[in-house]
C-alpha positions in Angstrom: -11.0 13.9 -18.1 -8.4 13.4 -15.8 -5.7 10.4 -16.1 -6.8 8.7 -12.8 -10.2 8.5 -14.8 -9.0 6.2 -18.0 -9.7 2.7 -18.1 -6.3 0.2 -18.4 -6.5 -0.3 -21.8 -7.1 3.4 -22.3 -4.2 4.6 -19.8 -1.5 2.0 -21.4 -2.3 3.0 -24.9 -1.9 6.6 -24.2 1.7 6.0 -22.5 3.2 4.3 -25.2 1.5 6.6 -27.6 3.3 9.5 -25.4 0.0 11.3 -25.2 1.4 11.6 -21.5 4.3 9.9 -19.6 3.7 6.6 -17.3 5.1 9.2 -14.1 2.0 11.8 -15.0 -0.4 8.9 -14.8 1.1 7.3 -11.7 1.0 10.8 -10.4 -2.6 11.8 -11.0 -3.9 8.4 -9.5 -1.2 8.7 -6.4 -3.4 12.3 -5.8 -6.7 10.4 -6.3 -5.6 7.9 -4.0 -4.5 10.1 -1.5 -7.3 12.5 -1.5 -9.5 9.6 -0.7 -7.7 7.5 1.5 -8.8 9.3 4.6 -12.0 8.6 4.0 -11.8 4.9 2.7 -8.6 3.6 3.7 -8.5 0.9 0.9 -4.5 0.8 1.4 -2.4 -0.5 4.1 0.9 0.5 2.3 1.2 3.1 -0.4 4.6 2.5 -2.9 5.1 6.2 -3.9 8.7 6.4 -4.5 9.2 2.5 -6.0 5.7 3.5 -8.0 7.7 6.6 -9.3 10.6 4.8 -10.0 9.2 1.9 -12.0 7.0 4.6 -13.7 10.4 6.6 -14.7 11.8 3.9 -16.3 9.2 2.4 -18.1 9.3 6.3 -19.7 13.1 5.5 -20.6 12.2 2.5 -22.0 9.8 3.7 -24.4 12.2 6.5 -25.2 14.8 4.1 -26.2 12.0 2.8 -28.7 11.7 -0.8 -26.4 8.3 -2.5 -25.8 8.0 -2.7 -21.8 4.8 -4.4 -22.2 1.0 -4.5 -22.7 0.3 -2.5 -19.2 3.1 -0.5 -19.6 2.8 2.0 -17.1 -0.3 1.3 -15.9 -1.0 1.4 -12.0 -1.8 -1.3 -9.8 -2.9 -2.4 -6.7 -2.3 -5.7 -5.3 -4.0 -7.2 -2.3 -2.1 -7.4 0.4 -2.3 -11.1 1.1 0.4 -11.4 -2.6 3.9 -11.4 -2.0 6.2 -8.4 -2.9 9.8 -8.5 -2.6 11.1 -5.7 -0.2 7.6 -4.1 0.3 5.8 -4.7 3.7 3.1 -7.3 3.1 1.4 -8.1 6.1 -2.7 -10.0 5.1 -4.0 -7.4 7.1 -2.8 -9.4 10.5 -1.0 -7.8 13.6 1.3 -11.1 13.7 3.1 -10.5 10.4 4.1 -6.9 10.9 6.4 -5.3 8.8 7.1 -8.2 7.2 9.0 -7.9 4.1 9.0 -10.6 1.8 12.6 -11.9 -0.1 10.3 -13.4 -3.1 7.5 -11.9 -5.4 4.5 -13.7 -5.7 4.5 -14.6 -9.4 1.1 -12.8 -10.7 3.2 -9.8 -9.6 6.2 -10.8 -11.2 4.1 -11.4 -14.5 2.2 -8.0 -14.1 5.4 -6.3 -13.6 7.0 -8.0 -16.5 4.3 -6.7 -18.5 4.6 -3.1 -17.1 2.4 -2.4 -14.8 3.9 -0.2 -12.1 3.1 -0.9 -8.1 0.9 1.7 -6.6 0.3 0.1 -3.3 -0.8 -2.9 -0.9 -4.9 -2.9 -0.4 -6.4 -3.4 2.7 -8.6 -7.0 3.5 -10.0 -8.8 5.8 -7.4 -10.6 8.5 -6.1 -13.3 6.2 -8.5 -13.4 4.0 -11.1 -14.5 6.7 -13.9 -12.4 6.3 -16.5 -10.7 4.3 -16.9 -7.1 4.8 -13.0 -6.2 5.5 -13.8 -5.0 8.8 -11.8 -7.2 10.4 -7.9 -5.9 9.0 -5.7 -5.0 12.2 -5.5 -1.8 10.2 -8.7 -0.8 10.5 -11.7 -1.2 8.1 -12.1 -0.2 4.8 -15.3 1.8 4.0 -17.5 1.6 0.2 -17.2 4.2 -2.0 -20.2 5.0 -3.0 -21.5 5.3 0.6 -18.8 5.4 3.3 -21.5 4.1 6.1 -21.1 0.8 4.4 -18.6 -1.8 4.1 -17.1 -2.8 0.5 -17.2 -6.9 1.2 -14.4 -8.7 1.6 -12.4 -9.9 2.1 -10.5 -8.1 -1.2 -12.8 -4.9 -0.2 -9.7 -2.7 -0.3 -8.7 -4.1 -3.6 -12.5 -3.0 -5.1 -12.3 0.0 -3.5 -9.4 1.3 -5.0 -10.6 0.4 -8.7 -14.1 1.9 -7.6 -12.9 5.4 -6.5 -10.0 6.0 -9.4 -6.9 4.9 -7.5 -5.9 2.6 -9.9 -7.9 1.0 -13.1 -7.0 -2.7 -12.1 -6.3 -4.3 -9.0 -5.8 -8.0 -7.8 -7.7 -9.7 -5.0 -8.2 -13.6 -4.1 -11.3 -15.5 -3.8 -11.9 -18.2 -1.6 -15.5 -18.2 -1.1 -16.6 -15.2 -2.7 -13.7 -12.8 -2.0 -13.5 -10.8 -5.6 -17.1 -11.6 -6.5 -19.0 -9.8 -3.5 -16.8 -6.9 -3.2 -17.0 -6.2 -7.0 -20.7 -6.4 -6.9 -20.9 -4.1 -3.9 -18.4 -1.7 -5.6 -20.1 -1.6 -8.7 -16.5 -2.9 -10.5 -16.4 -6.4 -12.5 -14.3 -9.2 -10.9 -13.3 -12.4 -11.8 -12.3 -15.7 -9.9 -10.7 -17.5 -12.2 -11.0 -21.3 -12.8 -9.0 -22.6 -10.0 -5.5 -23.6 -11.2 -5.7 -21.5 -14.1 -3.4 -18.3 -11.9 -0.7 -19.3 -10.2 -0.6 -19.2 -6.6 2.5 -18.8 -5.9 3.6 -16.4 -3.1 -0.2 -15.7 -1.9 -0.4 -16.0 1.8 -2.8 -18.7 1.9 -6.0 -19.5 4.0 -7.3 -22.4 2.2 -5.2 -23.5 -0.2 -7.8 -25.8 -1.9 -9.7 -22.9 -2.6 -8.1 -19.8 -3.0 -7.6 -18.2 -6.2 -6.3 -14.8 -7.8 -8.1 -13.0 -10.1 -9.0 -9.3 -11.4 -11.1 -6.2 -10.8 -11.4 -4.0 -13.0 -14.3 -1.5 -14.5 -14.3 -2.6 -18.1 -14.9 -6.1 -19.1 -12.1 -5.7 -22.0 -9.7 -4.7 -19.1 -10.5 -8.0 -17.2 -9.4 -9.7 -20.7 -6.3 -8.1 -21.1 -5.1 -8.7 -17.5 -5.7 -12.6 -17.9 -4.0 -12.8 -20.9 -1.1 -11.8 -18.6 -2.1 -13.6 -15.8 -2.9 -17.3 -17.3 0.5 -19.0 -17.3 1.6 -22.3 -16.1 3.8 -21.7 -13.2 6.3 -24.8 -12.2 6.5 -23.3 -8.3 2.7 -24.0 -8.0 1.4 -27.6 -7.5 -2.1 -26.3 -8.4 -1.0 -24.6 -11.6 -2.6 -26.3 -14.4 -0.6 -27.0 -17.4 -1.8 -26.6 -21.6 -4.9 -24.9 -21.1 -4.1 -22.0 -23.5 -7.4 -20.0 -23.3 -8.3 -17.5 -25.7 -8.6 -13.8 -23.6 -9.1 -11.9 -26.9 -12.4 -9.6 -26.2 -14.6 -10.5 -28.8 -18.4 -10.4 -27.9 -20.6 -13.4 -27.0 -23.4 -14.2 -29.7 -26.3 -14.6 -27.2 -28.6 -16.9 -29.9 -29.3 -19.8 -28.7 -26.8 -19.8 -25.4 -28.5 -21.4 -22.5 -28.2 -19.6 -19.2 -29.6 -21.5 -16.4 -31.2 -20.5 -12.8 -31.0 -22.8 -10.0 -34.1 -24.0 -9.4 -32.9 -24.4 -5.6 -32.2 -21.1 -5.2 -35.8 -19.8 -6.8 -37.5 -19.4 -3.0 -34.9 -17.4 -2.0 -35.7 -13.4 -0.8 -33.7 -10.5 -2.2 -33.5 -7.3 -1.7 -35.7 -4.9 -4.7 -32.9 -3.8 -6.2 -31.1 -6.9 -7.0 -34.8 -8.9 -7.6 -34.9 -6.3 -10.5 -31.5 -6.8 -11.8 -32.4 -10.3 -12.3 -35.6 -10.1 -14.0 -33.9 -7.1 -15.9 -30.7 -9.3 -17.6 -33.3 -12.6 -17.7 -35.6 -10.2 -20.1 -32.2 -9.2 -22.0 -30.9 -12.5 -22.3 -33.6 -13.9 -23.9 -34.7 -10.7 -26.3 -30.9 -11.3 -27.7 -31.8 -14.9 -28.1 -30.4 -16.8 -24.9 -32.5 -19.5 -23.8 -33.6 -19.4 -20.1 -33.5 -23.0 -18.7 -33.6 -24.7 -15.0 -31.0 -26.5 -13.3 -30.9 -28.7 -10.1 -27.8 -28.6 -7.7 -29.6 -30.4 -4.8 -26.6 -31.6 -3.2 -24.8 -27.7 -3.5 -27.7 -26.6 -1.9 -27.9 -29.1 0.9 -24.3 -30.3 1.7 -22.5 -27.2 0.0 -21.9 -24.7 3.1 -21.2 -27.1 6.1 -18.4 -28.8 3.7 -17.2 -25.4 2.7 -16.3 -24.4 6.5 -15.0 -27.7 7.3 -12.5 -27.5 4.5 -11.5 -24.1 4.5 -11.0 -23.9 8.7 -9.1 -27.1 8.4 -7.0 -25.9 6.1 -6.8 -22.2 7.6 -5.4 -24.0 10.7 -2.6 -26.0 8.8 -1.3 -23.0 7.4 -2.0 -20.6 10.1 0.9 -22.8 12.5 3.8 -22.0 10.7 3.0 -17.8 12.2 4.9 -18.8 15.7 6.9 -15.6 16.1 10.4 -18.0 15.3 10.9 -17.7 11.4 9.3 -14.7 10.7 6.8 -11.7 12.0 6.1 -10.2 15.0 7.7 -12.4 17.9 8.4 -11.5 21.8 11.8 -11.1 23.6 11.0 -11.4 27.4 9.2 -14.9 27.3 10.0 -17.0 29.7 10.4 -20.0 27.8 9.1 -21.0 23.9 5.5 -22.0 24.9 5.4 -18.7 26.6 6.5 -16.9 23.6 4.2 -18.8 21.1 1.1 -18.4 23.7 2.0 -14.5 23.7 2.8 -14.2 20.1 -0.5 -15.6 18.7 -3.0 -14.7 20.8 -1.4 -10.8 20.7 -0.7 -10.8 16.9 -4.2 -12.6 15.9 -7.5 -11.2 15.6 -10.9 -12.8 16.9 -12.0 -13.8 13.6 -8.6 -15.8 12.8 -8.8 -17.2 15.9 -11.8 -18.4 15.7 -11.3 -20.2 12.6 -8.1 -21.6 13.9 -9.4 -23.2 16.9 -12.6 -24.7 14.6 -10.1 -26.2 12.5 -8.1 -27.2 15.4 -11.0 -29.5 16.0 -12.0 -30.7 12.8 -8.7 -31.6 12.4 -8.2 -33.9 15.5 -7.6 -37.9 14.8 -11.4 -38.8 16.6 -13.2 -36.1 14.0 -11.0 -35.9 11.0 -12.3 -38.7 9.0 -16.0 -37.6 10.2 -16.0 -34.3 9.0 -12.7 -33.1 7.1 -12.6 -36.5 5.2 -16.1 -36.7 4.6 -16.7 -33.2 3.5 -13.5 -33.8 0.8 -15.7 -36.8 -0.5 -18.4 -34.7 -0.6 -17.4 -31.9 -2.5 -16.2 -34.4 -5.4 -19.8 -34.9 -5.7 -20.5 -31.1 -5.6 -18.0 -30.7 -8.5 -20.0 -33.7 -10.1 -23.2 -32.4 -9.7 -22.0 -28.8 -11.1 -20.9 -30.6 -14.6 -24.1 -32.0 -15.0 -26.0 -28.8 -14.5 -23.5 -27.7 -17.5 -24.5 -30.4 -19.7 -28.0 -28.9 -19.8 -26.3 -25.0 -19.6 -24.0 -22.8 -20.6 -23.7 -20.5 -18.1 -25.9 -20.3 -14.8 -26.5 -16.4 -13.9 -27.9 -15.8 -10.0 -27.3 -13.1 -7.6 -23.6 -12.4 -5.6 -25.7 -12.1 -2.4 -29.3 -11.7 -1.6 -28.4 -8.2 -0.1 -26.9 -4.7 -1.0 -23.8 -3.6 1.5 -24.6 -3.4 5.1 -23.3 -0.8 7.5 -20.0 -0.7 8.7 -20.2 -2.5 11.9 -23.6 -3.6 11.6 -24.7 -7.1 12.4 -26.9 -9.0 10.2 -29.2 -10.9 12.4 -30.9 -13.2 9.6 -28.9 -16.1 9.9 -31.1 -17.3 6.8 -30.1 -14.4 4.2 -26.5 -15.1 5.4 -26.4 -18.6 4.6 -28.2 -17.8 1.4 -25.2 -15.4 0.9 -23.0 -18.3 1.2 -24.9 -20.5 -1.4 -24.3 -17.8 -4.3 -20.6 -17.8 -3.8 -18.8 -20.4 -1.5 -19.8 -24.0 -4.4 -18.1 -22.6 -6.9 -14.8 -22.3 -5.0 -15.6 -26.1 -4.0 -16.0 -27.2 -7.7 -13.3 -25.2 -9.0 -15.2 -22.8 -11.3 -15.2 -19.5 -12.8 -17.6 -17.0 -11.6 -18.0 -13.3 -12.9 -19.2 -10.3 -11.0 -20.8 -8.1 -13.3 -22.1 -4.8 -13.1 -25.8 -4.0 -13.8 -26.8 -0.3 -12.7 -27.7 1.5 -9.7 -30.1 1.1 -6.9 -32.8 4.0 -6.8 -30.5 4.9 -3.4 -27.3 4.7 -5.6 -26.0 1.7 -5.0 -24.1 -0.3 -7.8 -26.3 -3.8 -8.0 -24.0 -6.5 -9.1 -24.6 -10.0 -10.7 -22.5 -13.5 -11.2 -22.4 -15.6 -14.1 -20.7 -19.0 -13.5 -19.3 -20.9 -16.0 -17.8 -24.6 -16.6 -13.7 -25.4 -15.8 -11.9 -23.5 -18.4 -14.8 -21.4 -19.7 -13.1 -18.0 -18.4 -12.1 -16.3 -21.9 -15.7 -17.4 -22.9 -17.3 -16.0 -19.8 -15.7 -12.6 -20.3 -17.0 -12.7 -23.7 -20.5 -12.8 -22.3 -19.8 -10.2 -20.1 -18.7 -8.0 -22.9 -22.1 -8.8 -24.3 -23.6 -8.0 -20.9 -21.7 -4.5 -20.4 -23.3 -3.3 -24.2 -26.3 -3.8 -22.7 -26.2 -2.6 -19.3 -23.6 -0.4 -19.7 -20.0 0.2 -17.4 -20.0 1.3 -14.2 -18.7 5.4 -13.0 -16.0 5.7 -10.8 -17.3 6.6 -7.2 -16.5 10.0 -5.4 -14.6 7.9 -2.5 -16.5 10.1 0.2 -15.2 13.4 -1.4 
């Protein structure tokens, strides 16, 4: 087996064991990841010489006899929308650059602290906006286990990289599916966490009601091991919840007598063979290792759900999409003739069509004689989203149901059934609304060898549990290989 090959808890035991040094490890996925990007380009930035370094020294350390940390020397890539002090981070967007950031988003800071070592930035959808990472002004990034199709987004290049070997972890952000569809198409697991439970701090936001940072990874236990890192309370982030002290030990879910609900609005809905068969393949092994199968009702998700989604999140992609007006930072202009001239040429240059897009919906939704219509309304609504979701919890556990009705399209392929799309949107974009935790879990292949992914959600603050049920899950099912990355 080659290094590039272990999981993270395999790789970081074997470095502080000194069955091999942090640099060989670093080394052997820095050849993995270069003999694949040309064919997937999941990075835009590689970190070979700071990688090297920080892998060097976490070797000193652990000849000095110190502790660097539970992923000491482990690789990782971080999504390029994260904040990294002195290396080019740029959301995949023309208008930021070669930005370099003076600050480390703090789920870096903690990862580092820990000792995980920078391999590079990953490729993603322009800001975030997007689901197939096709739209990065670096180009798009192609799946690894077929190159002829996109890996979701928008975190696709933070999948990929996990899915072909270039690093066992990586971090993405989730604001309406964002870790969960890429994982599933993939064939990694991914987690968005409960929202407030990772600090958000130094992420480059598109809607900061609903973003959130969370893990892929192709172990279950390795998802647990990165949140015990990740869960802190962070004083720099409003949204950072304080107390909540969850458990992230990996100890398997008893199944007996667990609950697992399917939305009985979501029942009519057509998927694709493949992932119709994953579901009536974990239903039968859910309830032969006890797990009651019940029904739950989320009219109002599946009614009111979408249409509130995209008036939040394009309101709030326009507020924080102003402040890019080639001035503080980014890519600017020095032969304007005056400053409206220079922001005019600055966005509509450094901005793609999808960002734009978004910006000028929000631009509307946002005005005085349609706020309280639609960007007021749809907050009020998605309290009652949130309140609908609890209730389905009071008669469930969890509540398993597909990532998207579809396996991966082709890259640049339109999807003309505006139905399957918005039934796409149902699986993924509620539980950003309510706040919840959703897992993206693995399940086999497709008889054309495609990994088929599934989501279990869970109530606020049920992550360490929901892992636990995914360990159960992965004993069953089993883990998922790494992909050939078009080799």
């Amino acid at each position: 087996m080659e290094l590039y090959e272990l999981n993270l808890r395999s790789a970081a035991e074997g470095v502080r064991t000194k069955k091999f040094s942090a640099l060989e490890l670093f080394d052997s996925c820095l050849a993995r990841a270069v003999a694949c990007e040309p064919n997937l380009s999941a990075l835009i930035t590689t970190t070979v010489e700071a990688g090297r370094e920080m892998a060097r020294r976490a070797d000193e350390r652990l000849a000095k006899g110190e502790d660097p940390g539970p992923l000491t020397g482990v690789p990782v890539v971080l999504k390029d929308n994260l904040c990294t002090k002195g290396v080019r981070t740029t959301a995949g967007s023309a208008i930021l650059g070669d930005w370099k950031p003076p600050y480390d988003a703090t789920v870096w800071e903690l990862l580092r602290d820990a000792g995980a070592v920078l391999l590079g930035k990953a490729n993603l959808d322009e800001f975030a906006m997007g689901n197939t990472c096709g739209s990065s002004a670096f180009g798009p990034t192609r799946n690894p286990w077929d190159t002829t199709r996109v890996p979701g987004g928008s975190s696709g290049g933070s999948a990929a990289a996990v899915s072909a070997g270039y690093v066992p972890f990586s971090l993405g952000s989730d604001t309406g599916g964002s870790i969960r569809q890429p994982a599933s198409y993939c064939g990694v697991y991914g987690l968005k966490p409960t929202y407030g439970l990772v600090s958000r701090y130094g992420v480059i936001s598109y809607g900061s009601s609903l973003d959130q940072v969370g893990p892929f990874a192709r172990t279950v236990g390795d998802l647990h091991a990165v949140m015990g890192v990740l869960a802190r309370h962070d004083p720099r982030d409003s949204s950072s919840v304080r107390g909540k002290g969850l458990d992230f030990s990996p100890v398997p879910e008893d199944l007996k007598g667990k609950r697992v609900g399917l939305v009985r609005e979501f029942q009519g809905f057509t998927l694709e063979a493949p992932i119709a068969d994953a579901m009536a393949r974990v239903r039968g092994l859910l309830e032969d290792a006890g797990a009651e199968i019940v029904e739950v009702e989320l009219p109002i998700v599946a009614r009111y759900a979408v249409s509130c989604y995209y008036a939040i999140a394009m309101s709030e992609a326009h507020t924080n999409l102003e402040r890019y007006d080639g001035v503080r930072y980014g890519r600017t202009v020095d032969d304007a003739e005056g400053i409206k001239e220079m922001f005019e040429r600055v966005r509509s240059q450094g901005f793609g069509i999808e960002v734009k897009s978004r910006i000028i919906a929000g631009t509307c939704l946002t005005e005085p004689v349609r706020s309280e219509e639609y960007y007021v309304a749809a907050t009020k609504v998605r309290t009652l989203i949130a309140q609908e979701f609890a209730k389905a919890f009071d008669a469930a556990d969890f509540i398993l149901q597909p990532v998207t009705p579809a396996l991966p399209a082709p890259v640049g392929g339109v999807d003309e059934d505006a139905m399957k799309g918005y039934e796409s949107d149902l699986y993924t974009l509620p539980v950003n609304m309510a706040g919840l935790p959703g897992l993206s879990f693995f399940t086999g292949y497709s008889p054309s060898g495609l990994p088929v992914g599934l989501q279990l959600v869970g109530p606020r603050w049920s992550d360490g549990r929901l892992l636990n049920v995914g360990l159960t899950l992965e004993a069953m099912l089993g883990s998922p290989r790494i992909a050939k990355g078009g080799l």
